[in-house]
C-alpha positions in Angstrom: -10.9 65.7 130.4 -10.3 68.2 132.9 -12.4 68.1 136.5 -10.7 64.7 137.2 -12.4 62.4 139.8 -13.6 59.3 141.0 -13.9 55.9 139.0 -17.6 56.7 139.5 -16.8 59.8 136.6 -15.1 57.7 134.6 -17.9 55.4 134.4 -20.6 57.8 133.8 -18.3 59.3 131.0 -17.8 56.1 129.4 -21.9 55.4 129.2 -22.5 59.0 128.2 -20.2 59.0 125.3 -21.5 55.1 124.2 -24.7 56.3 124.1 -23.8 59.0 121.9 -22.6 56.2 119.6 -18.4 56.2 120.3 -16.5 53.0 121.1 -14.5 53.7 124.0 -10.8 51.5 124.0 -10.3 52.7 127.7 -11.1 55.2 130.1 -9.1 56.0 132.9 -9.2 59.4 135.3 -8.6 62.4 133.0 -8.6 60.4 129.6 -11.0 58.6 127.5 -9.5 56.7 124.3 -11.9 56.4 121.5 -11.4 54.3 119.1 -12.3 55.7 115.2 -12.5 58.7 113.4 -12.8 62.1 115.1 -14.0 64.6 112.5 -15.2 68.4 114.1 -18.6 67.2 113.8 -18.0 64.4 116.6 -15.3 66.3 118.8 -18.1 69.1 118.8 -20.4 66.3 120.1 -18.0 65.9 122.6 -17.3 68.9 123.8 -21.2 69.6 124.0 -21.1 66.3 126.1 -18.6 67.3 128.3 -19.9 71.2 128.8 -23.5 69.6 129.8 -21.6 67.6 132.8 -19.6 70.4 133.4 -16.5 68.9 132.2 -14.4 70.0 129.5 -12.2 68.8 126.5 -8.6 69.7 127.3 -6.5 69.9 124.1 -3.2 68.6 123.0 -2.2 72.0 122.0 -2.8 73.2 125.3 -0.8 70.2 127.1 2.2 71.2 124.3 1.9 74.7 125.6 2.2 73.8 129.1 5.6 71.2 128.4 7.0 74.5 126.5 6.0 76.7 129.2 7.7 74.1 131.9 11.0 73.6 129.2 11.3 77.1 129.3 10.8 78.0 132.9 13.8 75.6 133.5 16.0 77.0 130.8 15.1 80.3 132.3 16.1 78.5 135.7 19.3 77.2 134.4 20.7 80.6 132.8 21.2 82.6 135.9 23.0 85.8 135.5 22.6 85.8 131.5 18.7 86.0 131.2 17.5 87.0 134.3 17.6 90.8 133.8 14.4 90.2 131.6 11.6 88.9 134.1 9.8 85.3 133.5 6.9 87.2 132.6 8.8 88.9 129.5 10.6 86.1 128.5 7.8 83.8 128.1 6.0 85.9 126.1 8.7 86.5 124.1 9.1 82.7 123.3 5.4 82.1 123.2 4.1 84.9 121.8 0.9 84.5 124.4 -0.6 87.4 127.0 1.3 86.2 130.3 -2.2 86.5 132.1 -3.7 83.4 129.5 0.0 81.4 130.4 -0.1 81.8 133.8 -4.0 81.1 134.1 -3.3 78.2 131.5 -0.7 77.0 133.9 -1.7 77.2 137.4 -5.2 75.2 136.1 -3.4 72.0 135.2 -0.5 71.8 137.2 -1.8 73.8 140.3 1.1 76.0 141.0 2.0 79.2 140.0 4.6 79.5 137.1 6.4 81.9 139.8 6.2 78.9 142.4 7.6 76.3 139.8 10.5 78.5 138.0 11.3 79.0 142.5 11.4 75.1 142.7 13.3 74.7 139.5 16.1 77.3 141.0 16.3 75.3 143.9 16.8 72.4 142.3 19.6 73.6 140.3 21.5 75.0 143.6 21.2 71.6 144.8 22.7 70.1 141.3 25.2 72.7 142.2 26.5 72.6 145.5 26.2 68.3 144.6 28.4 68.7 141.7 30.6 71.7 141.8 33.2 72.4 143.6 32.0 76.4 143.9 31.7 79.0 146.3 28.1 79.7 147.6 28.4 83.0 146.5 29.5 81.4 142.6 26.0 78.7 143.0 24.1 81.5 143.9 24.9 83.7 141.0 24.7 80.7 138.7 20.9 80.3 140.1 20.0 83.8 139.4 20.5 84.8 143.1 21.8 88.1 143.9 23.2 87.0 147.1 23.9 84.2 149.2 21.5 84.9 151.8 
């Protein structure tokens, strides 16, 4: 469930789905476990549910698309000088095959950053893996990183 809030949701979920007829194994903020069956039929019951409160069904296929989007934001990260001619925008739709509008949209509304702000924070953290473990010049970590400079 997306539109994650208070307990108080989570209760009013959990009564709004029983009384639609599901057994609920356990709700807790952002997830409801039902336990049975769920045909088209019943997940479009859901879904119609959920839309009413204004809430909506997130998918596993979108949650896979945001780990692959994340995996390759880092590999992206982690290649440096030997990708980064191609811009983040390019290379994920390359490997996704997906408008980089929808990703980016996609992204930014369940993890709240930009992919730009996270691939930023992923190229930090490998300077600091660097400069930790390597016995490099700046100027070597920063080309490593993707960085055209130093400064």
């Amino acid at each position: 469930m997306e539109n994650r809030n208070a307990p108080l949701l989570a209760t009013w979920v959990r009564q709004g789905l029983e009384n639609l007829g599901f057994q609920i194994a356990c709700i807790h903020l952002g997830e409801a476990v039902i336990i049975g069956e769920l045909n088209d039929e019943r997940i479009s019951l859901i879904q119609e549910f959920l839309k009413q409160s204004g809430l909506e069904l997130i998918e596993e296929k979108k949650l896979r698309l945001i780990e692959h989007i994340k995996s390759l934001v880092i590999d992206y990260a982690r290649s440096g000088y030997q990708v980064q001619e191609e811009k983040i925008s390019s290379y994920l739709c390359r490997h996704l095959e997906h408008d980089y509008g929808y990703l980016s949209t996609l992204f930014s509304s369940f993890e709240n950053i930009t992919i730009e702000r996270y691939l930023i924070l992923q190229r930090i953290e490998r300077v600091k893996e660097l400069l930790i473990y390597n016995e490099q010049t700046l100027s070597a970590i920063a080309f490593q990183a993707g960085y055209s400079t130093v400064q």
